[in-house]
MARTOR-377580 format. One record per residue (C-alpha): z, x, y; residue number from 1; residue in three letters. Coordinates in nm, 3 decimals. Each point is the difference from the previous one (the first is absolute). Layout:
<sites>
         Z         X         Y   resi   resn
         Z         X         Y    NUM    ALA
...
</sites>
This chain:
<sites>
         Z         X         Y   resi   resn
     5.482    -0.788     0.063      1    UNK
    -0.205    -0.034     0.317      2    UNK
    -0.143     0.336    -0.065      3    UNK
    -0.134    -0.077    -0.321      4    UNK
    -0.156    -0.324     0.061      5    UNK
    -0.183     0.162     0.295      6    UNK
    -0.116     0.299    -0.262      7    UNK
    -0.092    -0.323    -0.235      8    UNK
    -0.189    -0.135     0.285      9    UNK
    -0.171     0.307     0.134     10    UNK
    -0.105     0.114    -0.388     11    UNK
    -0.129    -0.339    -0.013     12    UNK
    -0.191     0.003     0.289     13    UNK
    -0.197     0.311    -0.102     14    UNK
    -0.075    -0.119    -0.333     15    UNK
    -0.162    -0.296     0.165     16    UNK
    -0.201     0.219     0.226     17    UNK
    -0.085     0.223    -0.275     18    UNK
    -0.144    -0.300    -0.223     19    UNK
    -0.208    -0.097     0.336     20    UNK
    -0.111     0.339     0.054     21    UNK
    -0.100    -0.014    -0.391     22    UNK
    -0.164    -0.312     0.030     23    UNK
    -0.247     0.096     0.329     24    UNK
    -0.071     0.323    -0.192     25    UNK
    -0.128    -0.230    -0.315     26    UNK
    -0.163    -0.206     0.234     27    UNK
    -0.226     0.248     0.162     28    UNK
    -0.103     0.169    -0.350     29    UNK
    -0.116    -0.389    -0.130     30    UNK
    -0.213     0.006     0.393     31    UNK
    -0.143     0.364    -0.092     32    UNK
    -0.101    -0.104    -0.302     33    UNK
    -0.195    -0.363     0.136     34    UNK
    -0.207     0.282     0.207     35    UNK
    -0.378     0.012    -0.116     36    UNK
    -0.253     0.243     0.065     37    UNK
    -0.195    -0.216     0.242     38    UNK
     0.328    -0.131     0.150     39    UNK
     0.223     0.321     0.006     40    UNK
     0.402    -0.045     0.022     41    UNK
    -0.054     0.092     0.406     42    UNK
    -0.200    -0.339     0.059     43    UNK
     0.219    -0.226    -0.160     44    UNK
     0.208    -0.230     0.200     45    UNK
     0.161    -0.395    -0.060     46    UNK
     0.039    -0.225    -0.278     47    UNK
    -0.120     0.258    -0.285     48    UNK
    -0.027    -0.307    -0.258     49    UNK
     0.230     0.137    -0.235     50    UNK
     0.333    -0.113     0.125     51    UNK
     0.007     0.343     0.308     52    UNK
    -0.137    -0.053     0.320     53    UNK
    -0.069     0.373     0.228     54    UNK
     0.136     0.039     0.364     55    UNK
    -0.138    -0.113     0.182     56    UNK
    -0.041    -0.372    -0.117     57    UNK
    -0.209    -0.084     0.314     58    UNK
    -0.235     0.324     0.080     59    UNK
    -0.091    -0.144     0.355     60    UNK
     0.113     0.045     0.342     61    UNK
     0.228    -0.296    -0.020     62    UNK
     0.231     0.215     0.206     63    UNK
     0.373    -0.106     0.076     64    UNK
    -0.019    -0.306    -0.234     65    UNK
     0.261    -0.283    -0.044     66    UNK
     0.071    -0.222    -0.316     67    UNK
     0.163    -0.293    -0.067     68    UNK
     0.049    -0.211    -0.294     69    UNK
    -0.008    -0.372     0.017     70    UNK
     0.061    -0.176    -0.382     71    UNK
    -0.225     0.218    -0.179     72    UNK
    -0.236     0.105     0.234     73    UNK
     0.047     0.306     0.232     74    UNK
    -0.168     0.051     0.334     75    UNK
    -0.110     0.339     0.189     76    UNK
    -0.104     0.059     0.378     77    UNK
    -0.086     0.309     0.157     78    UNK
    -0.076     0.162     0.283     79    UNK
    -0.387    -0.044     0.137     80    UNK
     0.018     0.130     0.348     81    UNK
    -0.371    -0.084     0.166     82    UNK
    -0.139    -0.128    -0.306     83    UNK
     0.051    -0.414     0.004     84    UNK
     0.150    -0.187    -0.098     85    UNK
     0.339     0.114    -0.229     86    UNK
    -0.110    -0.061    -0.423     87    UNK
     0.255    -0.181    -0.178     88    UNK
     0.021     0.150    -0.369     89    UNK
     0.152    -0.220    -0.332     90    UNK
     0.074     0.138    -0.321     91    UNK
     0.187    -0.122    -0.305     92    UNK
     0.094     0.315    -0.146     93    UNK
     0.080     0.218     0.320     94    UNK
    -0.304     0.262    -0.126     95    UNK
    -0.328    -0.223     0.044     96    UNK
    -0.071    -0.128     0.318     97    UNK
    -0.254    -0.252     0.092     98    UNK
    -0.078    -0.040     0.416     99    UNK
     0.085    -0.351     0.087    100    UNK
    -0.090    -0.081     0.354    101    UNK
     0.057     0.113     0.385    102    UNK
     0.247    -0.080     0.196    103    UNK
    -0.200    -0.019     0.351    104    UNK
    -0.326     0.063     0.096    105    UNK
    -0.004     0.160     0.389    106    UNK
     0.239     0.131     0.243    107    UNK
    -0.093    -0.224     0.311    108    UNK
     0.107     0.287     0.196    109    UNK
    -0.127     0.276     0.245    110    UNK
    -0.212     0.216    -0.149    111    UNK
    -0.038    -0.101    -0.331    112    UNK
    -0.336    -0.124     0.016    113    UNK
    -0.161     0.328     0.172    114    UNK
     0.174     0.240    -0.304    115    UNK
     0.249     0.165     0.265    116    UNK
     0.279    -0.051    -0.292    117    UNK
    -0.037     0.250    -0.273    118    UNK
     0.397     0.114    -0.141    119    UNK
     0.108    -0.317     0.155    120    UNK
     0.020    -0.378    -0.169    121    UNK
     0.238    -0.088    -0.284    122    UNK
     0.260     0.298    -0.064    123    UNK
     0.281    -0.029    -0.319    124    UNK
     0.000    -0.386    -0.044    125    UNK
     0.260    -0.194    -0.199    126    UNK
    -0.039    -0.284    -0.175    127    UNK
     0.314    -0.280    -0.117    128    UNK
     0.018    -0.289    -0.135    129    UNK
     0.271    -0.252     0.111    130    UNK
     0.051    -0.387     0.023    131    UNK
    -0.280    -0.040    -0.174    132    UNK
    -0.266     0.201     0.246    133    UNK
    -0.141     0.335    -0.035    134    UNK
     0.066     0.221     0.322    135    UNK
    -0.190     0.310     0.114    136    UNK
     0.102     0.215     0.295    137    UNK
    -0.163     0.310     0.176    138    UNK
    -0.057     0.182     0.282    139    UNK
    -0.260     0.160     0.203    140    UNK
     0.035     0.338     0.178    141    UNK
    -0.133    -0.172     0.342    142    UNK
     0.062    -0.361    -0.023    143    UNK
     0.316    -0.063    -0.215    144    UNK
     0.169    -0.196    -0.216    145    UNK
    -0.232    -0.259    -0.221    146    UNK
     0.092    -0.290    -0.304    147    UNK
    -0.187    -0.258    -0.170    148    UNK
     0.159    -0.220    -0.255    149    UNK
    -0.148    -0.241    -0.330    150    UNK
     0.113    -0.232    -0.215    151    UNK
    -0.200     0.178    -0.276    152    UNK
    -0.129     0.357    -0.008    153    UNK
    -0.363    -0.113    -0.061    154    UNK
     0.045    -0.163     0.377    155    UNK
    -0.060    -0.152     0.236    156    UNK
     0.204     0.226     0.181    157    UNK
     0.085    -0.097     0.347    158    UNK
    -0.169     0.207     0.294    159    UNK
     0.164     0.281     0.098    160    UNK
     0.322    -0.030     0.254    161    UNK
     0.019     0.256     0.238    162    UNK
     0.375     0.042    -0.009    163    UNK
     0.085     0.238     0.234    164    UNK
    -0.283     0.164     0.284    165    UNK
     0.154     0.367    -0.064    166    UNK
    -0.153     0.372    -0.051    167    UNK
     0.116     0.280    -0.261    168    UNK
     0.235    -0.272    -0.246    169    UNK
    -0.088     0.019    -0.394    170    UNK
     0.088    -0.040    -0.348    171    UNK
     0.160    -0.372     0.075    172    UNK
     0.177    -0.161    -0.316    173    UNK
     0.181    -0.391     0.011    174    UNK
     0.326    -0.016    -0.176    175    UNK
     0.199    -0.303    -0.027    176    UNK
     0.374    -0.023    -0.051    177    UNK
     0.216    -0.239    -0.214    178    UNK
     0.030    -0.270     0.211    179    UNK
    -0.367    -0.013     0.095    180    UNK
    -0.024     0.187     0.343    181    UNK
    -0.308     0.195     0.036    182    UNK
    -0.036     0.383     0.123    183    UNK
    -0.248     0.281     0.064    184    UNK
     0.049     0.360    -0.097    185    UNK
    -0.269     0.200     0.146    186    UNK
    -0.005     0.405     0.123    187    UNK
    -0.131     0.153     0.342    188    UNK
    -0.339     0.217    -0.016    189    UNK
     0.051     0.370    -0.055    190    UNK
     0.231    -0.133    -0.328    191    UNK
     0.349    -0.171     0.120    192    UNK
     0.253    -0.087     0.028    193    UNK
     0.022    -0.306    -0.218    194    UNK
     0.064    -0.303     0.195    195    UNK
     0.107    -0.357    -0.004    196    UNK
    -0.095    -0.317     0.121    197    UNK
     0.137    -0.378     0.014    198    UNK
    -0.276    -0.209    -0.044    199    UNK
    -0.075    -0.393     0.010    200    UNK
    -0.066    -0.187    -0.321    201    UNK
    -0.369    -0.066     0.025    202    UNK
    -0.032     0.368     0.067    203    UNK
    -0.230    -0.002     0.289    204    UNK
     0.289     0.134     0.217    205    UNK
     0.266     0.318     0.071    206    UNK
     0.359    -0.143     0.168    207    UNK
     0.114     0.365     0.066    208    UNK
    -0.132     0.347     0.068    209    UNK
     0.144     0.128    -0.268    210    UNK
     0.298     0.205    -0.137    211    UNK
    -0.063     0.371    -0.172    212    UNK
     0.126    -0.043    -0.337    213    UNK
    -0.160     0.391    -0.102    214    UNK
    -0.065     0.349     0.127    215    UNK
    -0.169     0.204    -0.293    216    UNK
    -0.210     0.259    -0.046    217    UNK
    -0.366    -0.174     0.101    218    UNK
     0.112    -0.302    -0.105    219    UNK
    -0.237    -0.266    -0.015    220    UNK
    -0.143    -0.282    -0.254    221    UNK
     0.275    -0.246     0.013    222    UNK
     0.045    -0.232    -0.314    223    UNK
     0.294    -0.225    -0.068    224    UNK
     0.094    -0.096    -0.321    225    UNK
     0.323    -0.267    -0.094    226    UNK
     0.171     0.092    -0.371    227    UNK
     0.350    -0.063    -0.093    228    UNK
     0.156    -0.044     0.318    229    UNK
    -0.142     0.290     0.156    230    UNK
    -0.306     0.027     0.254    231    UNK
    -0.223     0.340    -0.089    232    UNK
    -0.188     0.159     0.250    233    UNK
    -0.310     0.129    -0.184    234    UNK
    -0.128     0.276     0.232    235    UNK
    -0.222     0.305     0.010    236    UNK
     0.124     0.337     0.208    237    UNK
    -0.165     0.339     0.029    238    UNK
    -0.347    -0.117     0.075    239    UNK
    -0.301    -0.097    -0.140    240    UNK
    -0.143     0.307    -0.221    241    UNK
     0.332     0.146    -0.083    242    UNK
     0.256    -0.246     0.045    243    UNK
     0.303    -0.164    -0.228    244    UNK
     0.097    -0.376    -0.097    245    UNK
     0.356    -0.089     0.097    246    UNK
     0.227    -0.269    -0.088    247    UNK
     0.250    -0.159     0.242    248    UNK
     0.254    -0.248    -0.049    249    UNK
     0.273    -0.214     0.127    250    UNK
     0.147    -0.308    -0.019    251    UNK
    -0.044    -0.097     0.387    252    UNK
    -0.378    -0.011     0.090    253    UNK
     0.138     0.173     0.334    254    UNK
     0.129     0.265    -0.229    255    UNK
     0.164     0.268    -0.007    256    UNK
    -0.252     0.136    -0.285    257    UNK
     0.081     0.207    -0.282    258    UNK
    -0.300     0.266    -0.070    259    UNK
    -0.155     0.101    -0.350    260    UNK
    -0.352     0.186    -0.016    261    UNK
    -0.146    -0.098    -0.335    262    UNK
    -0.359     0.114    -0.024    263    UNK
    -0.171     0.299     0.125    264    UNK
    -0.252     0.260    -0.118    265    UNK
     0.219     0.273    -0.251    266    UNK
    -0.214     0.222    -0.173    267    UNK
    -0.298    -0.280    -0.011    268    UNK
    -0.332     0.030     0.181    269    UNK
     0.060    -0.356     0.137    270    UNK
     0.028     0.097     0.372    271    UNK
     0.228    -0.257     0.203    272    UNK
     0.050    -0.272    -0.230    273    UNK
     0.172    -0.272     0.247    274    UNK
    -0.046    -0.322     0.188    275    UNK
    -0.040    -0.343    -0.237    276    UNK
     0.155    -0.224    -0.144    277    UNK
     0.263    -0.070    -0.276    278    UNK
    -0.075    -0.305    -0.220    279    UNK
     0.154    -0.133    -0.336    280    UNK
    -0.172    -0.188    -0.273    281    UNK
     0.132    -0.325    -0.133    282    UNK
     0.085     0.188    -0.333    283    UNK
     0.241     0.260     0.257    284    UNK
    -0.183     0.292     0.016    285    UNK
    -0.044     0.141     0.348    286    UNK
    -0.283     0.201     0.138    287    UNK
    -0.088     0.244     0.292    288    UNK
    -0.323    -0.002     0.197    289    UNK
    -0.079     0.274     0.212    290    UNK
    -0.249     0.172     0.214    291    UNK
    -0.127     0.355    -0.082    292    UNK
    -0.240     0.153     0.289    293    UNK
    -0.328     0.180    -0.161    294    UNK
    -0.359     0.096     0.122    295    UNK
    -0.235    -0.132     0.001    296    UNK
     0.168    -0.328    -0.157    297    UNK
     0.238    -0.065     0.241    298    UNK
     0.368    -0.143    -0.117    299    UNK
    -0.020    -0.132    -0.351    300    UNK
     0.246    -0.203    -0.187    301    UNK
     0.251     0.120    -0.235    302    UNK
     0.237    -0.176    -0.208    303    UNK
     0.310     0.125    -0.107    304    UNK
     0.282    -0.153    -0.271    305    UNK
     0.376    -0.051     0.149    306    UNK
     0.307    -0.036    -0.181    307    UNK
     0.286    -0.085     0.227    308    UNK
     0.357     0.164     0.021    309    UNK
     0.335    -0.059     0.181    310    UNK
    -0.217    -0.199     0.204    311    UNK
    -0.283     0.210     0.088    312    UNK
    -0.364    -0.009    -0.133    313    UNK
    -0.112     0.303    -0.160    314    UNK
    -0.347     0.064     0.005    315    UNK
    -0.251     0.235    -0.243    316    UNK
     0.174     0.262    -0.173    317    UNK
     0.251     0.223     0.138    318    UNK
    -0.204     0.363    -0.208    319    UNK
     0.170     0.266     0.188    320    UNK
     0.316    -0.128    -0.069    321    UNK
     0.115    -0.052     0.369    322    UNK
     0.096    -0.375    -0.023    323    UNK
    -0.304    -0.093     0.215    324    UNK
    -0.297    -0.148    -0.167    325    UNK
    -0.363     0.108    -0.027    326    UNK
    -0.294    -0.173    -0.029    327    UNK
    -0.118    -0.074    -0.350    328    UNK
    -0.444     0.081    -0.063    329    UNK
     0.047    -0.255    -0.269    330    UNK
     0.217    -0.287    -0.120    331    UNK
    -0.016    -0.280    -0.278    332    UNK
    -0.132    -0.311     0.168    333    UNK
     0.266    -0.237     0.127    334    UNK
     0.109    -0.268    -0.251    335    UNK
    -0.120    -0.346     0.082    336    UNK
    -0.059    -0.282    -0.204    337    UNK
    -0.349    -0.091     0.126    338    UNK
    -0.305     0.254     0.141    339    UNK
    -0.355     0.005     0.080    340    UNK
    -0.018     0.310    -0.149    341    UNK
    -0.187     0.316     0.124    342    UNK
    -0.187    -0.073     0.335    343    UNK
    -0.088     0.129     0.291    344    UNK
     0.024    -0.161     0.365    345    UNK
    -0.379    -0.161     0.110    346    UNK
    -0.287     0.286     0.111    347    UNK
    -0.349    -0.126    -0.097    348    UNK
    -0.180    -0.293     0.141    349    UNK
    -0.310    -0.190     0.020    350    UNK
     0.063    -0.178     0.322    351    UNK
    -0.049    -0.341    -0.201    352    UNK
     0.302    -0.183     0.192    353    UNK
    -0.081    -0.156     0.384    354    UNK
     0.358     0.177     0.133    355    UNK
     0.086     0.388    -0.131    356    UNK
     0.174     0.087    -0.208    357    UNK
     0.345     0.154     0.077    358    UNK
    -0.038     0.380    -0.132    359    UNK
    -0.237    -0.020     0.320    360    UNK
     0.156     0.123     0.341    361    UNK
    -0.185     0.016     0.314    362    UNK
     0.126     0.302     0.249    363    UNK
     0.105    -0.138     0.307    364    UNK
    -0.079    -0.373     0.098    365    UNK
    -0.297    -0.109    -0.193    366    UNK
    -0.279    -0.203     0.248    367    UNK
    -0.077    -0.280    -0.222    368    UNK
    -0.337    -0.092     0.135    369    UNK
    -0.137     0.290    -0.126    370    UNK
     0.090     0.013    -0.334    371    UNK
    -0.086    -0.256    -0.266    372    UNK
     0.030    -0.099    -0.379    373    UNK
    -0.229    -0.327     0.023    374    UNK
    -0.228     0.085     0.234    375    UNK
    -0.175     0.162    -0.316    376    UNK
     0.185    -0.129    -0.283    377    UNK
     0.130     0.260    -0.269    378    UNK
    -0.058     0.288     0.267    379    UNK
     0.243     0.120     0.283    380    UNK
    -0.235     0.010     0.295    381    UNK
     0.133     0.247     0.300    382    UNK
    -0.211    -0.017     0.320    383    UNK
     0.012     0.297     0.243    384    UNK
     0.158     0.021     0.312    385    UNK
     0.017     0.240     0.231    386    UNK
     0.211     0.334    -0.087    387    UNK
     0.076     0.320     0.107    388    UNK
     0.078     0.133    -0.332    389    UNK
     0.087    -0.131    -0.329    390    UNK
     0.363     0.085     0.039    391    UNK
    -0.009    -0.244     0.356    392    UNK
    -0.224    -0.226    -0.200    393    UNK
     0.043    -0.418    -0.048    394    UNK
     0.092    -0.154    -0.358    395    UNK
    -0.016     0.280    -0.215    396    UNK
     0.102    -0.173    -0.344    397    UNK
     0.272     0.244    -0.203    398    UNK
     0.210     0.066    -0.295    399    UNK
     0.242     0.244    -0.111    400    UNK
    -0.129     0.267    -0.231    401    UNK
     0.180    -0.062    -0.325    402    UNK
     0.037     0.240    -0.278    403    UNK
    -0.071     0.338    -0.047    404    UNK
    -0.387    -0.016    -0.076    405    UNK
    -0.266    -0.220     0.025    406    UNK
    -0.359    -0.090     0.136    407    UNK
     0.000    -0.265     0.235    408    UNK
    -0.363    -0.165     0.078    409    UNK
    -0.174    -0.253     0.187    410    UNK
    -0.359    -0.140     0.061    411    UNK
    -0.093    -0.055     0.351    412    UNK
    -0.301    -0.212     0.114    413    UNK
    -0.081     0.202     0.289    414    UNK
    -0.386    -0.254     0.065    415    UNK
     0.144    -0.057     0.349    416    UNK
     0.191     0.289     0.127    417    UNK
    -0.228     0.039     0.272    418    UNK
     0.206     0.324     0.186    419    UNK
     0.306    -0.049    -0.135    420    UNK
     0.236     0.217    -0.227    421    UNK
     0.098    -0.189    -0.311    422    UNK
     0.188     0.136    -0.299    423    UNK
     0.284     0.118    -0.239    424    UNK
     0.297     0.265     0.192    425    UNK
     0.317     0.126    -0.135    426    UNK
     0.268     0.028     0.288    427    UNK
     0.285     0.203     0.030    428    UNK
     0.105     0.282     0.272    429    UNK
    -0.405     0.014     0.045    430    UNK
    -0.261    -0.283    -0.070    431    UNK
    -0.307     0.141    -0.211    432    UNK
    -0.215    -0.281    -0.067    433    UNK
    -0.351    -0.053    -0.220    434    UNK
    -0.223    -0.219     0.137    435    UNK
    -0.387    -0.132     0.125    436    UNK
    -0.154     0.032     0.354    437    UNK
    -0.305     0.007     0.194    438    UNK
    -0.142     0.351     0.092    439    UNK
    -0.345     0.016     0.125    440    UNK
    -0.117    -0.339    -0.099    441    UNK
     0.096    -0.029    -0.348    442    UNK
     0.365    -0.037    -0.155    443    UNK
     0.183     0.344    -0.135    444    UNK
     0.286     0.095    -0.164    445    UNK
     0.272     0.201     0.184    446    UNK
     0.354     0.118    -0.083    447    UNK
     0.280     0.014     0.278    448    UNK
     0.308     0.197    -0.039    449    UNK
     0.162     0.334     0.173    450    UNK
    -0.135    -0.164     0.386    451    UNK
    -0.390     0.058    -0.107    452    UNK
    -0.257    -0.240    -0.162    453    UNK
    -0.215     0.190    -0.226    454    UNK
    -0.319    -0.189    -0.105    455    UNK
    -0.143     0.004    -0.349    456    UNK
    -0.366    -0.029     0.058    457    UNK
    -0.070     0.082    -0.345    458    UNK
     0.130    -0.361    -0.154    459    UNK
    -0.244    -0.297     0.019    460    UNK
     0.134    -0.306     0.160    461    UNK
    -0.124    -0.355    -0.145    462    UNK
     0.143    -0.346     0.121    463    UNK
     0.273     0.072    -0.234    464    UNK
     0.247     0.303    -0.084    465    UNK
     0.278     0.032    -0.215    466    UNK
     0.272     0.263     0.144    467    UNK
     0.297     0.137    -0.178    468    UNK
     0.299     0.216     0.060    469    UNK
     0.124     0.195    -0.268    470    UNK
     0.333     0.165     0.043    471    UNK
     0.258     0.198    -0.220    472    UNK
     0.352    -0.031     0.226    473    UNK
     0.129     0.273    -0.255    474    UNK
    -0.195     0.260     0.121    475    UNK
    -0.114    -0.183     0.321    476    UNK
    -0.336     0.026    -0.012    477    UNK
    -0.206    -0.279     0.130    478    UNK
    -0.385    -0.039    -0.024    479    UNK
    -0.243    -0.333     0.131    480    UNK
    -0.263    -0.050    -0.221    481    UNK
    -0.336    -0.226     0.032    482    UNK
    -0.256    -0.159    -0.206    483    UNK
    -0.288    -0.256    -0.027    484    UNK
     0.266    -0.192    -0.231    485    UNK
     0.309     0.168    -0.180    486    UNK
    -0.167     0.064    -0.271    487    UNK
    -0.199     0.259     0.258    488    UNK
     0.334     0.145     0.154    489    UNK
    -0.029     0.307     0.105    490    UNK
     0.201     0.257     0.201    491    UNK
    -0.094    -0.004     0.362    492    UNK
     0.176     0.206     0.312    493    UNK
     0.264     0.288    -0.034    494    UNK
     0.385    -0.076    -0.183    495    UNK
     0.223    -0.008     0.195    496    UNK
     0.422    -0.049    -0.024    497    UNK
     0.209    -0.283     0.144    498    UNK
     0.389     0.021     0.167    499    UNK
     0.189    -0.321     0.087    500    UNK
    -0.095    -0.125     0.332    501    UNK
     0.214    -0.213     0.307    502    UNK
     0.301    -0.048    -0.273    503    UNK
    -0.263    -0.158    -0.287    504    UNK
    -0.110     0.143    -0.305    505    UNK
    -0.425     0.043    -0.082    506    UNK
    -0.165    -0.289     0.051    507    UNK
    -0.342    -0.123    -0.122    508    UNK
    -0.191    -0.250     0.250    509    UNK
    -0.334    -0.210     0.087    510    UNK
    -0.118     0.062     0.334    511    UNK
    -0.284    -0.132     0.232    512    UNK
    -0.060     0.045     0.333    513    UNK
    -0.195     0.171     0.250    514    UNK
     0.002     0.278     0.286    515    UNK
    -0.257    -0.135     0.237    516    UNK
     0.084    -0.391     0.085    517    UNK
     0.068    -0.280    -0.255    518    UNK
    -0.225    -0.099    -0.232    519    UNK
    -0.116     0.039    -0.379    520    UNK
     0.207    -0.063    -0.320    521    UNK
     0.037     0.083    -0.389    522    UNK
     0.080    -0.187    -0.252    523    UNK
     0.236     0.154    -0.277    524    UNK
     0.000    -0.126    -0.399    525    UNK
     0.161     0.121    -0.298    526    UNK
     0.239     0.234     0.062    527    UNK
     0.146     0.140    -0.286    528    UNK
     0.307     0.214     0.005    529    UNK
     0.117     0.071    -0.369    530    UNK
     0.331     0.182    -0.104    531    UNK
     0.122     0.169    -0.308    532    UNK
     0.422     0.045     0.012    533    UNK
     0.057     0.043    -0.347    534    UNK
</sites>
């Protein structure tokens, strides 16, 4: 009898993954056929607008991200390193994101404000919510272990609490047990083991120094997660661009942990697809973000269905057969009773508002008395100080690069550079910037990139320019471009390709400043970054 109600069970278990397997295939023939001739099947990505959405839902560096859902909202962090301060996302469909706000502004900290921190800052954040607060936890390679808490997600969030003065901790997560008594999972740097900490009830403090609850294979990204009686350890292992997601659980949050690896690559070309979060819907689907490391993009966002089992979450489709999932290139949209619809998280901007918006991250500390958005209303003015290079350079204004094509432009009142550098750079491993400076008496255009400026004496330079970067991340080829106005655009310097830089993805940023002493500014207006997804 046993025997043939495990037979049942196993034949029914394969006609369920069969009738997935079906389903993704029907799936990605209705996403072929969306594909247009201007907007081929290869540059498609998100909410599709006809019921699909294509991995990956967010095509930014939004790299190790965390979600939460609160009612019917949900709520995404990510890791920003030494760009400030850390975005809080909100969606009400888990595929359209809109930014929301920062959590902090400046690390008032050594070094920060002289750009001696790239690849440090905010590493693999979490974010809870409990007793009616919103948490968020990180660390720093050098400094340690950070929170800030809100009542609501839009803020004000409380400045951030230095928890614990410590070098080389990361990936913290909070986790609360049934009776209310707070802990902090967290790994070591170098990727484990997984270990636990008492903690107070305000959060602002560790009791212990922890107990080892996990040894794994580069085991890193800690996430707890409370269902049925059991606590889930949500964890990446096998590293960043070809690692695993694993599933523990026990029913002690000291363990001993059972061990389940339910998503990793199979026979797709989503490399490493780990390290998120698992999330449910109020209609009881649940969901899978996840990281996936590209160039020049960085780690975009993928979203993957679950179905759960015995007790485990299974995640994508298991299409070699091998009872571990893979990651899906396209799903149907999650079923909620309210959405947006199609949109895509904030790019352009007209510097209208007196404070910036929040798609806007300075690198490093920004020195606010040398930026403004009222000193010349309904233009971001940047004066010039002092700079070795642009990479060492003061308040460079950025944003991710998002999608796979676009071209990104800006007009620049340049009237009183005086000998200053002022302009438009995209930063990754290198910094290649277009901009305006004085050379012999009268203001020229110049390109920097590959450790040599090369001057474009051939391009007139009025009070005003309008720069642009053009860039195809597909085939990674980048190129600035310059004009009178954009109507004038032209090509201008050599292409060049991008590579992720100091643990971030391409960026695109404003810069001013200047090589000789301080002195001179620009004044930025209309920049216009559109995107096509669909």
């Amino acid at each position: 009898m046993l025997f043939i109600i495990f037979a049942i069970h196993r034949k029914f278990n394969h006609m369920v993954q069969s009738i997935i397997r079906k389903a993704f295939l029907a799936i990605s023939a209705l996403v072929a056929v969306s594909a247009t001739a201007q907007n081929p099947v290869q540059y498609l990505w998100g909410d599709q607008g006809n019921g699909t959405y294509i991995n990956p839902v967010l095509n930014a560096d939004y790299s190790d991200p965390d979600v939460i859902r609160v009612g019917k909202k949900y709520y995404m962090v990510a890791s920003d390193f030494h760009f400030l301060g850390m975005q809080i996302l909100e969606s009400d469909d888990l595929v359209n994101w809109t930014v929301l706000t920062q959590l902090y502004s400046r690390f008032d900290l050594p070094g920060w404000d002289d750009n001696r921190h790239y690849s440090g800052g905010s590493w693999a954040p979490s974010i809870r919510y409990h007793g009616g607060r919103f948490w968020v936890y990180f660390c720093t390679p050098d400094e340690g272990l950070f929170m800030t808490s809100a009542k609501k997600p839009e803020g004000p969030w409380e400045p951030l609490c230095h928890v614990k003065d410590v070098p080389k901790w990361e990936d913290p997560c909070p986790v609360w047990d049934d009776k209310g008594n707070a802990y902090l999972g967290r790994s070591a740097h170098g990727a484990g083991p997984i270990i636990l900490h008492r903690m107070s009830a305000d959060g602002k403090q560790l009791l212990d120094d922890g107990d080892t609850i996990y040894t794994g294979p580069v085991a890193e990204g800690t996430k707890f997660l409370r269902k049925d009686g059991w606590y889930y350890l949500i964890i990446p292992e096998g590293g960043v661009g070809q690692g695993w997601q694993t599933v523990l659980r026990s029913k002690d949050l000291y363990g001993p942990y059972e061990r389940k690896v339910v998503l990793e690559q199979g026979p797709t070309n989503i490399n490493g697809p780990h390290q998120g979060a698992l999330v449910d819907t109020p209609e009881g689907e649940w969901w899978f973000y996840h990281f996936q490391e590209t160039n020049p993009m960085g780690r975009v966002v993928h979203l993957q269905p679950v179905r759960w089992e015995d007790g485990w979450p299974l995640m994508g489709v298991d299409l070699d057969g091998n009872g571990v999932g893979n990651p899906v290139t396209s799903w149907t949209v999650p079923k909620v009773k309210k959405s947006k619809g199609p949109h895509l998280p904030q790019t352009s901007d007209n510097f209208e508002s007196s404070t910036l918006n929040p798609q806007w991250q300075f690198c490093h500390n920004p020195h606010n008395e040398y930026w403004s958005l009222t000193e010349n209303p309904g233009r971001l003015t940047i004066k010039a100080q002092r700079s070795t290079s642009l990479m060492m350079a003061h308040n460079i204004i950025t944003q991710k690069i998002m999608g796979w094509k676009s071209l990104i432009s800006v007009t620049v009142d340049v009237s009183q550079l005086a000998d200053a550098r002022a302009g438009l750079t995209s930063m990754g491993q290198s910094f290649y910037a277009i901009g305006v400076t004085e050379r012999d008496g009268k203001l020229c255009l110049y390109q920097d990139g590959g450790y040599r400026t090369t001057y474009i004496d051939d391009f007139e330079v009025g009070s005003t320019i309008c720069l642009a970067l053009e860039y195809d991340a597909q085939t990674n080829k980048f190129r600035f471009m310059a004009g009178a106005d954009r109507s004038s655009l032209k090509p201008v310097g050599t292409e060049f390709s991008q590579r992720s830089g100091f643990w971030k993805g391409t960026r695109v940023g404003l810069f001013c400043y200047n090589t000789h002493a301080d002195g001179g500014m620009a004044m930025f207006d209309d920049f216009e970054y559109p995107i096509q997804n669909r």
